[in-house]
N, CA, C and O atoms as CSV, one atom per row, in Angstrom:
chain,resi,resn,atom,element,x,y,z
A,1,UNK,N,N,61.625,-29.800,-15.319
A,1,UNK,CA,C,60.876,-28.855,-16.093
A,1,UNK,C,C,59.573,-29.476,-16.583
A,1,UNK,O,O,58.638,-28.707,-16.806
A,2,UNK,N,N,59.419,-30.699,-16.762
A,2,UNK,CA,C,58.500,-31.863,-17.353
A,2,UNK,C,C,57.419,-31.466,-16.474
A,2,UNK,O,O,56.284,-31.421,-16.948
A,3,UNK,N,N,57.663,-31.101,-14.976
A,3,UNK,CA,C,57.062,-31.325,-13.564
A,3,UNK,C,C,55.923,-29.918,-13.610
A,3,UNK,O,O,54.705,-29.921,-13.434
A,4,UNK,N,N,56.701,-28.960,-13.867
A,4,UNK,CA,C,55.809,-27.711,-14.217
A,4,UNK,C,C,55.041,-27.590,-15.323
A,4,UNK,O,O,54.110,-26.844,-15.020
A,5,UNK,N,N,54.952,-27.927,-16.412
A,5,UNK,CA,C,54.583,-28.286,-17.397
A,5,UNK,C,C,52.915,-28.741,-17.072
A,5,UNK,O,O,51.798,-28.250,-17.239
A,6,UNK,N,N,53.454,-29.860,-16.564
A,6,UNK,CA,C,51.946,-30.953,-16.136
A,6,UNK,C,C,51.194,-30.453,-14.492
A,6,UNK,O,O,50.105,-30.725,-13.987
A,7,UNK,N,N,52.001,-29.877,-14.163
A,7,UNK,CA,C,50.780,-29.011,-12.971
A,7,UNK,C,C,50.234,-27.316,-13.727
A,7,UNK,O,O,49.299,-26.515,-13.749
A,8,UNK,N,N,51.090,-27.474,-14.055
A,8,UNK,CA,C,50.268,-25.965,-15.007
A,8,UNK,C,C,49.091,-25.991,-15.467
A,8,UNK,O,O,48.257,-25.098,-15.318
A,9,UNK,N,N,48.862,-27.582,-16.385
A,9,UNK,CA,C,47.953,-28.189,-17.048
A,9,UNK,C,C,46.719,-28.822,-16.344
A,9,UNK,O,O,45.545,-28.726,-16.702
A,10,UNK,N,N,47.322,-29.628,-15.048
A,10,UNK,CA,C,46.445,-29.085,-14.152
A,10,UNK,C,C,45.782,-28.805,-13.347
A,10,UNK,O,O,44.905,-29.495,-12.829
A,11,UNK,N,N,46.167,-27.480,-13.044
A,11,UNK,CA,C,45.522,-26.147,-12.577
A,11,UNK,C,C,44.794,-25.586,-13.323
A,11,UNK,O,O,44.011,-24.690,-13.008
A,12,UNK,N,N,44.985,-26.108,-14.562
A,12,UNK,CA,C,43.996,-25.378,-15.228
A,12,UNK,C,C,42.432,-25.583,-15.558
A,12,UNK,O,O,41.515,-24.784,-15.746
A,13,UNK,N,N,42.519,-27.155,-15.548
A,13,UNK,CA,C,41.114,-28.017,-15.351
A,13,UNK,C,C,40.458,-27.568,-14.121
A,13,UNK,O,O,39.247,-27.355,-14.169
A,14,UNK,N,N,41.141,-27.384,-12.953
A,14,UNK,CA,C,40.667,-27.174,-11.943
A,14,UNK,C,C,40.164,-25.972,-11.490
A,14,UNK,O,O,39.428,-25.954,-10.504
A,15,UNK,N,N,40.650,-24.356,-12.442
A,15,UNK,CA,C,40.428,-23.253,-12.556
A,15,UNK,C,C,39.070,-23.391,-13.074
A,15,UNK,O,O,38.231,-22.679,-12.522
A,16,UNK,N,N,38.710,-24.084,-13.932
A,16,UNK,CA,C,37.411,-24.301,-14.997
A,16,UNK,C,C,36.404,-24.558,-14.254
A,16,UNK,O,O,35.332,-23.953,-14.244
A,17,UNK,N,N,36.847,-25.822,-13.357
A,17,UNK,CA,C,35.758,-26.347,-12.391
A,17,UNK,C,C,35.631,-25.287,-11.224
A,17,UNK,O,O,34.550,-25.392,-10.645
A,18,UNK,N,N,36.385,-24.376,-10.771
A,18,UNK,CA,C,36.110,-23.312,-9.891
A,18,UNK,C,C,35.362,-22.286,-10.581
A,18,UNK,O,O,34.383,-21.891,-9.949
A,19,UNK,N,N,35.541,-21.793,-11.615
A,19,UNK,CA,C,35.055,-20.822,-12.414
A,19,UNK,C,C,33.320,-21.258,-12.780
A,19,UNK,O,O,32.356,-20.501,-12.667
A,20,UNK,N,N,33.307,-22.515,-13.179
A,20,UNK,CA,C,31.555,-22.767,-13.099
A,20,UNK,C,C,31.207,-23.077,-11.621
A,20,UNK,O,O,30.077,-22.698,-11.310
A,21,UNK,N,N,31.682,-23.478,-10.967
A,21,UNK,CA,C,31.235,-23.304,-9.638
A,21,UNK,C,C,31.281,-21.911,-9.146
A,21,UNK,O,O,30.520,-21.735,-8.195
A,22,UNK,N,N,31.901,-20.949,-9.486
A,22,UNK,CA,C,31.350,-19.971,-9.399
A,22,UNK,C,C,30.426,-19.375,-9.364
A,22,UNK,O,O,29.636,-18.996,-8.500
A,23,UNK,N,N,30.622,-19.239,-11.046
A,23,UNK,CA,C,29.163,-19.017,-11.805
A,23,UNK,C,C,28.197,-19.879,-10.956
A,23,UNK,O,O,27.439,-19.039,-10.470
A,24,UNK,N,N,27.811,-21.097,-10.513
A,24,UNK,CA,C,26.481,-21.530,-10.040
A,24,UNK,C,C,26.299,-20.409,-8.856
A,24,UNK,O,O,25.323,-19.664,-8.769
A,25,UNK,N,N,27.168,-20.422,-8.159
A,25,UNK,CA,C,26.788,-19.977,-7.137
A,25,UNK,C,C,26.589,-18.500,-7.150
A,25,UNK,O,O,25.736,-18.075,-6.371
A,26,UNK,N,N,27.093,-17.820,-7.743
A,26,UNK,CA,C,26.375,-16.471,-8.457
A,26,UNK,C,C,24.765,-16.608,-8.980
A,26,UNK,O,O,23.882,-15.857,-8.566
A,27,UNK,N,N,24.521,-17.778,-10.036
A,27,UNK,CA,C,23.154,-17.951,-10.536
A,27,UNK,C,C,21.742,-18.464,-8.969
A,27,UNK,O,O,20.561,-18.167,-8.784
A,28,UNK,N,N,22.582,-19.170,-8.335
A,28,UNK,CA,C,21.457,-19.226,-7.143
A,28,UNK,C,C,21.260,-17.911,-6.276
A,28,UNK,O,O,20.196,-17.361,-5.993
A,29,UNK,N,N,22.545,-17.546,-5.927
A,29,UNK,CA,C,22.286,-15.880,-5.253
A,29,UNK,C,C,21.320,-14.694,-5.896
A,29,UNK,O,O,20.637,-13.782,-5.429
A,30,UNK,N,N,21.677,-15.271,-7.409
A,30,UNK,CA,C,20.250,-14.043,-7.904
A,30,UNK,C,C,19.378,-15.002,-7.888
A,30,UNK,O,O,18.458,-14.193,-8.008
A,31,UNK,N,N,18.668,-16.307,-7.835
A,31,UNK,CA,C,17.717,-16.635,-7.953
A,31,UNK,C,C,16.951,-16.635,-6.928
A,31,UNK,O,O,15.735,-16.716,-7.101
A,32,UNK,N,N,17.501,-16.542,-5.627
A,32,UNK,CA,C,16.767,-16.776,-4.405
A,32,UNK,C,C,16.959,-15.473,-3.460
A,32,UNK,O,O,16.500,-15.345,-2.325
A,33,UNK,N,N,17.746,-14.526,-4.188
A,33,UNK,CA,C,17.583,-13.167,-2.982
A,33,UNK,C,C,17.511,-11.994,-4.082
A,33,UNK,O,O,16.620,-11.165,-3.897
A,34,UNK,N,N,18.284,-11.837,-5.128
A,34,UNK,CA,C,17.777,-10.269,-5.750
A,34,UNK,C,C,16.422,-10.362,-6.254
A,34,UNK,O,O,15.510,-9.704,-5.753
A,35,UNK,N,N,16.232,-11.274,-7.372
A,35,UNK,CA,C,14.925,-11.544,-7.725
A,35,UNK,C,C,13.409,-11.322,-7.486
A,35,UNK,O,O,12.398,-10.803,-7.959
A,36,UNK,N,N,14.027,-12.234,-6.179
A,36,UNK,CA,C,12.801,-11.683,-5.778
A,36,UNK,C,C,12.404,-10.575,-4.767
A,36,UNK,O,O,11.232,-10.464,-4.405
A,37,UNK,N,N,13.418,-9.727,-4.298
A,37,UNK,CA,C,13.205,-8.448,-3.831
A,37,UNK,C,C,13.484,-7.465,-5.099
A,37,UNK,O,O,13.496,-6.280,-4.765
A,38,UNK,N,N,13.689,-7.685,-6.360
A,38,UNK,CA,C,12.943,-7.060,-6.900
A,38,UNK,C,C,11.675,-7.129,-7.318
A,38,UNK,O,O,11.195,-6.030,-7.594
A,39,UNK,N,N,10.853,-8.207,-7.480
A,39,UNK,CA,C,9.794,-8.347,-7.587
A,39,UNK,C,C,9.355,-7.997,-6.427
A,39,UNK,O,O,8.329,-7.403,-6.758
A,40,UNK,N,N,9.397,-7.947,-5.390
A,40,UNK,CA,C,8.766,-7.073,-4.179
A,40,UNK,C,C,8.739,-5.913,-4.543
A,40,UNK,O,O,7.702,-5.392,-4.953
A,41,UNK,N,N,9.986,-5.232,-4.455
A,41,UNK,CA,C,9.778,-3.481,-4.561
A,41,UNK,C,C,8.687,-3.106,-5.897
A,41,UNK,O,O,7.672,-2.416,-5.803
A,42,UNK,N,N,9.134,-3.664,-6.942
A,42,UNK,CA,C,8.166,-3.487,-7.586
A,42,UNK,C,C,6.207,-3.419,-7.532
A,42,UNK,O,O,5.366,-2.551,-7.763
A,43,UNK,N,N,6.190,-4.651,-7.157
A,43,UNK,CA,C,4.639,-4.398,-6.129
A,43,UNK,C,C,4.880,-3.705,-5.576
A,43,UNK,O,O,4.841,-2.712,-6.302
A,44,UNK,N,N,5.219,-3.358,-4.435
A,44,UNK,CA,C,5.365,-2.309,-3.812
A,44,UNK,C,C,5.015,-0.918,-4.380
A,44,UNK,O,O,3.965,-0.314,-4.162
A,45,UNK,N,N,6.021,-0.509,-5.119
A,45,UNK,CA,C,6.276,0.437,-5.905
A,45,UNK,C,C,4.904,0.694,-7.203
A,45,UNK,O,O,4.672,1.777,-7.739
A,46,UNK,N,N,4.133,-0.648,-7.482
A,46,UNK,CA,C,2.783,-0.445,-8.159
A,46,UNK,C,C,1.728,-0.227,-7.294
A,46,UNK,O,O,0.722,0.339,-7.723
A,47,UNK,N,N,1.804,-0.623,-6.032
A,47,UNK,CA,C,0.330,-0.423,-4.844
A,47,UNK,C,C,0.747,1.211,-4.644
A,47,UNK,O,O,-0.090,2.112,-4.601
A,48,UNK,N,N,2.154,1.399,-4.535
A,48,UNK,CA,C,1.822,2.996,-3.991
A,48,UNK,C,C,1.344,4.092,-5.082
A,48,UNK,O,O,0.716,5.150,-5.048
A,49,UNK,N,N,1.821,3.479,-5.837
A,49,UNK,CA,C,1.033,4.478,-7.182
A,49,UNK,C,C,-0.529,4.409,-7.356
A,49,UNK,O,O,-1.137,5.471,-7.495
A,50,UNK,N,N,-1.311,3.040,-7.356
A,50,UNK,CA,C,-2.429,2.924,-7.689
A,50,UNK,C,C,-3.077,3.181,-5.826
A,50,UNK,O,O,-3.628,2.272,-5.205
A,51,UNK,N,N,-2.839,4.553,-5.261
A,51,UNK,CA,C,-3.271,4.939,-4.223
A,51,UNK,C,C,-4.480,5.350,-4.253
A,51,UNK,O,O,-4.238,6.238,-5.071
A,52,UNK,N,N,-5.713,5.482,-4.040
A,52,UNK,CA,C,-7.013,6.102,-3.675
A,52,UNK,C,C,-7.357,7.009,-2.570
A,52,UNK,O,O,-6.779,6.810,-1.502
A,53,UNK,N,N,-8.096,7.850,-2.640
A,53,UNK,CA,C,-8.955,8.218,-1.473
A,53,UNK,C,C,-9.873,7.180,-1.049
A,53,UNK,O,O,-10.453,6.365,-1.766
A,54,UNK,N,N,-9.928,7.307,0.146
A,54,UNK,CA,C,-10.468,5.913,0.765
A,54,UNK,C,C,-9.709,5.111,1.189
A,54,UNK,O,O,-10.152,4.751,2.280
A,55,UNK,N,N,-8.889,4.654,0.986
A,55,UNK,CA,C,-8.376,3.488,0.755
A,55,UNK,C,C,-7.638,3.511,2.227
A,55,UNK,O,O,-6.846,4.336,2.682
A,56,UNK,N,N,-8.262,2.130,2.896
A,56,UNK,CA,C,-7.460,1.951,4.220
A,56,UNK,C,C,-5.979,1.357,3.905
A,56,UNK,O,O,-5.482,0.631,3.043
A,57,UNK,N,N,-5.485,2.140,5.209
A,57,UNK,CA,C,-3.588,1.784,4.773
A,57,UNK,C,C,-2.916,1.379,6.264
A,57,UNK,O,O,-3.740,1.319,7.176
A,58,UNK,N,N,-1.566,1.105,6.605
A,58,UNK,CA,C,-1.050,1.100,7.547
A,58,UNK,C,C,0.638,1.359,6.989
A,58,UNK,O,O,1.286,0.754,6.134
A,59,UNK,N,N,0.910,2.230,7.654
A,59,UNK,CA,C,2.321,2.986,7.395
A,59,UNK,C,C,3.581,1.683,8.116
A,59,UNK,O,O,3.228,0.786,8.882
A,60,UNK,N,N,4.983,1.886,7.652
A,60,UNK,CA,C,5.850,1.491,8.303
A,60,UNK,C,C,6.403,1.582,9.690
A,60,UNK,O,O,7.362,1.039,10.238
A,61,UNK,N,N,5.226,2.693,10.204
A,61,UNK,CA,C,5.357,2.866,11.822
A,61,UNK,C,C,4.590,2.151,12.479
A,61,UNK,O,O,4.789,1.947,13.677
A,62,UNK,N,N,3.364,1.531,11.688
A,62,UNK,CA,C,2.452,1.199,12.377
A,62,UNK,C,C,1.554,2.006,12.690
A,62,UNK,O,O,1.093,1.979,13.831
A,63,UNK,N,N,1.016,3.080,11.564
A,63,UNK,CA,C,0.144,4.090,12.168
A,63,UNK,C,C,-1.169,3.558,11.040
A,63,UNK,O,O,-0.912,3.923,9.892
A,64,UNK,N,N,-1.943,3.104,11.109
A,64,UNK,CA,C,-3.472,2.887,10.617
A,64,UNK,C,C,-4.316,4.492,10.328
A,64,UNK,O,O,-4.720,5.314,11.151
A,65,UNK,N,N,-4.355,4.503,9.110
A,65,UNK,CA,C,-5.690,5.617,8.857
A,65,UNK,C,C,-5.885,4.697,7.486
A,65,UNK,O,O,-5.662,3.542,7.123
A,66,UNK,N,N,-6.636,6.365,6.764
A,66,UNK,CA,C,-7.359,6.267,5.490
A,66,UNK,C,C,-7.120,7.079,4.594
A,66,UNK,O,O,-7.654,8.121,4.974
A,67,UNK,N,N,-6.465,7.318,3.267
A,67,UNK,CA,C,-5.931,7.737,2.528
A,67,UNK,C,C,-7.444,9.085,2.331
A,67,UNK,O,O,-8.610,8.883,1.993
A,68,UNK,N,N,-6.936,10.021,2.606
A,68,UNK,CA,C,-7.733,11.747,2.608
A,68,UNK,C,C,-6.990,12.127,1.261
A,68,UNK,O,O,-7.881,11.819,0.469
A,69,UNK,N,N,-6.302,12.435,0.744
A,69,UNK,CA,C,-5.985,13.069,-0.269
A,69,UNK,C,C,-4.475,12.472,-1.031
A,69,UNK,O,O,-3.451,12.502,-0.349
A,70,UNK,N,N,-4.428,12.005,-2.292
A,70,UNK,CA,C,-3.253,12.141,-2.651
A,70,UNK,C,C,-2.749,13.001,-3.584
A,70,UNK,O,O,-3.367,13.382,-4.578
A,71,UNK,N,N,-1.040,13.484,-3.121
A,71,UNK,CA,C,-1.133,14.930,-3.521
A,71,UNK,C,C,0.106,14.503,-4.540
A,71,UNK,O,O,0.638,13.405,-4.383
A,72,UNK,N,N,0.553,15.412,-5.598
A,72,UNK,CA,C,1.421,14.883,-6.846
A,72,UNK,C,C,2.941,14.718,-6.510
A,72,UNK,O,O,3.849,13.966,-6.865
A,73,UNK,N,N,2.801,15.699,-5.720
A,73,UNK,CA,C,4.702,15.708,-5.235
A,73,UNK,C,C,5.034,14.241,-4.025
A,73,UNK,O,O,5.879,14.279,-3.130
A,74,UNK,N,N,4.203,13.165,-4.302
A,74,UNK,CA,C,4.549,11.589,-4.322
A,74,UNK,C,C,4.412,11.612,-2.256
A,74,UNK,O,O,5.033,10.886,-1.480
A,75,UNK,N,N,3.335,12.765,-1.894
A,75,UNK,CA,C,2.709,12.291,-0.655
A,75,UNK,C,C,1.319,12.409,-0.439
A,75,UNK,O,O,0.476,12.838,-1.227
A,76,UNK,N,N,1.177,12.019,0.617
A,76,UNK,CA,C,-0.501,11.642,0.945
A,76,UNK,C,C,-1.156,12.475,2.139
A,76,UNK,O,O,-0.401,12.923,3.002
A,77,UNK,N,N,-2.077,12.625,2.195
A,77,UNK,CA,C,-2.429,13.052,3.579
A,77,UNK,C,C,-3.795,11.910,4.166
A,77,UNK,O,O,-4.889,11.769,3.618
A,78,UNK,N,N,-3.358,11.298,5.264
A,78,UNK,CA,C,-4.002,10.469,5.903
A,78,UNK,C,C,-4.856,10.812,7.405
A,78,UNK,O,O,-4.580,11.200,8.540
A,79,UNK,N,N,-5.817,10.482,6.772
A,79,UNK,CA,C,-7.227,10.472,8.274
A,79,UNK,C,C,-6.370,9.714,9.062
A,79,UNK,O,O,-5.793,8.846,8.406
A,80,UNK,N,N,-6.059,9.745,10.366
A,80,UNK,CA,C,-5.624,8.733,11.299
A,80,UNK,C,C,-7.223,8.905,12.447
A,80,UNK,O,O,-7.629,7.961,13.124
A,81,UNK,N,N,-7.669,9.818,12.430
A,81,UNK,CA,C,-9.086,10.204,13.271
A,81,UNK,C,C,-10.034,11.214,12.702
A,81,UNK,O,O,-9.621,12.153,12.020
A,82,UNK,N,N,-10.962,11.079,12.902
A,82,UNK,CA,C,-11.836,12.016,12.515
A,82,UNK,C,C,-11.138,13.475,12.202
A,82,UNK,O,O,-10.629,13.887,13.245
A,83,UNK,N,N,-11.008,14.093,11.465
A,83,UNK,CA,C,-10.807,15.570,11.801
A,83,UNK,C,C,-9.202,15.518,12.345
A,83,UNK,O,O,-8.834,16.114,13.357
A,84,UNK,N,N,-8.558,14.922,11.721
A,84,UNK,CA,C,-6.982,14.740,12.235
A,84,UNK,C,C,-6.105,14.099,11.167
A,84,UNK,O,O,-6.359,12.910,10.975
A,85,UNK,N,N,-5.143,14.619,10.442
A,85,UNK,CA,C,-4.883,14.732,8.924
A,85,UNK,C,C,-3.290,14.328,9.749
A,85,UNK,O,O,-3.106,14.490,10.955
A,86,UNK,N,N,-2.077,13.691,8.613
A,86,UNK,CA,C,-0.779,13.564,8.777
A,86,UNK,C,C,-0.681,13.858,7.464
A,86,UNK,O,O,-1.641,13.619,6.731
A,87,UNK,N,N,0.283,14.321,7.050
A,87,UNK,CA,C,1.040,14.133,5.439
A,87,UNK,C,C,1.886,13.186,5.831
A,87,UNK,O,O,2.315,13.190,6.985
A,88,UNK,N,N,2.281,12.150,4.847
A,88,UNK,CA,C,3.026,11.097,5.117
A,88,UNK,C,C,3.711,10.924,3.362
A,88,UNK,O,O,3.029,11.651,2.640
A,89,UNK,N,N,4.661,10.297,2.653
A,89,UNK,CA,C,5.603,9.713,1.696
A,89,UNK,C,C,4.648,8.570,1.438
A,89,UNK,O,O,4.270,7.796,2.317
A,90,UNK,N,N,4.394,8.535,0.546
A,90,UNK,CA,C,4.098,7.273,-0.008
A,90,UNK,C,C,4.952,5.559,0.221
A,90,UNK,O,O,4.608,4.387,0.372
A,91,UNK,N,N,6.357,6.446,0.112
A,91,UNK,CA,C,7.144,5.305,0.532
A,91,UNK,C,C,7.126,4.684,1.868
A,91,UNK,O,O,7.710,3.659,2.220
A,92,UNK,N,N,6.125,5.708,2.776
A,92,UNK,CA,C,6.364,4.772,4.066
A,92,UNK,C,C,5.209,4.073,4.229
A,92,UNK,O,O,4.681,3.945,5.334
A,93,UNK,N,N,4.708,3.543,3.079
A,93,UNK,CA,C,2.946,2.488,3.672
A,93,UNK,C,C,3.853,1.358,3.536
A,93,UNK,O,O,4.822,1.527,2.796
A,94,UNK,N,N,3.717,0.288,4.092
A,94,UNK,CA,C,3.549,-0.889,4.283
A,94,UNK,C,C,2.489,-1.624,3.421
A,94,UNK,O,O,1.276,-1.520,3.602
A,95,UNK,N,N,3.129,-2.439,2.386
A,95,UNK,CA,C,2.199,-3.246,1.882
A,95,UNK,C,C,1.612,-4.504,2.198
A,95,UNK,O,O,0.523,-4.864,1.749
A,96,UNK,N,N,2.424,-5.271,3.078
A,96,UNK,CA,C,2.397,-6.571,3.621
A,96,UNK,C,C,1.098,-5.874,4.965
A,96,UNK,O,O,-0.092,-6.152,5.116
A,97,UNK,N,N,1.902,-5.024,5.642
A,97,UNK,CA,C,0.931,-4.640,6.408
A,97,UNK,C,C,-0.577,-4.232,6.234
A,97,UNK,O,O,-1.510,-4.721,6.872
A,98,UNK,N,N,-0.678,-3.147,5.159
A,98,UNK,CA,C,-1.667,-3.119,4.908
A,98,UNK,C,C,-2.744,-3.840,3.887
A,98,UNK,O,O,-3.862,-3.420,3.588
A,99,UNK,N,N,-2.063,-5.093,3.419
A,99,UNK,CA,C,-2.966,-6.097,2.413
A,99,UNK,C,C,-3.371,-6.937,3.594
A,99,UNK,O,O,-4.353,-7.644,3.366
A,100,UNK,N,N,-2.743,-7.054,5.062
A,100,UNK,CA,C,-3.508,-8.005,5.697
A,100,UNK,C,C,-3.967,-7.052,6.961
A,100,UNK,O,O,-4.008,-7.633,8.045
A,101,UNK,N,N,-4.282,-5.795,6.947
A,101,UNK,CA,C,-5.437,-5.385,7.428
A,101,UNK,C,C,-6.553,-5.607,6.537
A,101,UNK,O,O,-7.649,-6.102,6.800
A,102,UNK,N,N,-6.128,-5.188,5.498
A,102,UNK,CA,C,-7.731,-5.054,4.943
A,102,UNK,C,C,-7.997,-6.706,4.323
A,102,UNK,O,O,-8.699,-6.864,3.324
A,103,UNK,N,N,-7.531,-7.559,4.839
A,103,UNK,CA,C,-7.921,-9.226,4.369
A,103,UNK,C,C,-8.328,-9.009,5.808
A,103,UNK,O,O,-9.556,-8.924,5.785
A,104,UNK,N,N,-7.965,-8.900,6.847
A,104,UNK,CA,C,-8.883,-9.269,7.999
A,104,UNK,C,C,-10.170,-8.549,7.633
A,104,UNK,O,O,-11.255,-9.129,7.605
A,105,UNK,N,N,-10.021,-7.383,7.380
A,105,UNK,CA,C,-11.090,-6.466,7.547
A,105,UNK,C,C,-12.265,-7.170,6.564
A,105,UNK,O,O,-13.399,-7.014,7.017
A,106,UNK,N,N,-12.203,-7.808,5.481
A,106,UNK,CA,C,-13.191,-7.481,4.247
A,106,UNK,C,C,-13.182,-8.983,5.167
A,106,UNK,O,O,-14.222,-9.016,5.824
A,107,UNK,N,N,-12.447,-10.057,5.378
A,107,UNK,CA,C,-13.207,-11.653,6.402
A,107,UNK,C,C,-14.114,-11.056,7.356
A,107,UNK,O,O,-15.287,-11.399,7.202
A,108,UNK,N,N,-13.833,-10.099,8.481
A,108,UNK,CA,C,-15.102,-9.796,9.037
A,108,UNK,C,C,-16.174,-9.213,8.261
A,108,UNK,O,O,-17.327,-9.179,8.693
A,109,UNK,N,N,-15.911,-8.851,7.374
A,109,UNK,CA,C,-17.479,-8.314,6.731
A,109,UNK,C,C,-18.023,-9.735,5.664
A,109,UNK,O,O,-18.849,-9.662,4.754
A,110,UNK,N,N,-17.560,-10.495,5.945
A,110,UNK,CA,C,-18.253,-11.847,5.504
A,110,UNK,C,C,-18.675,-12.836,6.406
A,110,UNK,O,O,-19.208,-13.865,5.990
């Protein structure tokens, strides 16, 4: 009975040391993957709001125009050509995409 006693005891040290090893490994999983895709969506989620007319874009399809109108019910209508309009979601621009069109674009105009 002595025998159960003293493995009970421990298992229990060893529960402790699993339990903060846990916990670490919970604290790195949010530090290196939710985190910072929330801080993405968020940019994200602030470039599509601070939308313009004018403003060159490139969608999640890969379709390149120029922001023609933004309308309140959270879509846009985009020049893709002269005289040639899409309504598109706000949610589908690409921000990565379109911050490095227009970084190429504004290097060639230097």
């Amino acid at each position: 009975m002595t025998n159960l006693v003293f493995l009970q005891a421990g298992g229990a040290g060893g529960g402790t040391f699993q339990l903060i090893l846990l916990g670490g490994m919970i604290l790195v999983f949010w530090l290196f993957m939710i985190r910072p895709q929330a801080k993405k969506a968020k940019e994200a989620k602030q470039f599509q709001d601070n939308m313009q007319k004018g403003d060159k874009i490139v969608t999640i399809a890969g379709i390149h125009g120029t922001v023609n109108k933004v309308n309140e019910d959270g879509t846009l209508m985009l020049e893709t050509s002269p005289g040639s309009y899409m309504k598109i979601e706000k949610s589908a621009i690409s921000l990565e995409w379109t911050k490095n069109i227009n970084k190429t674009a504004a290097a060639d105009k230097a």
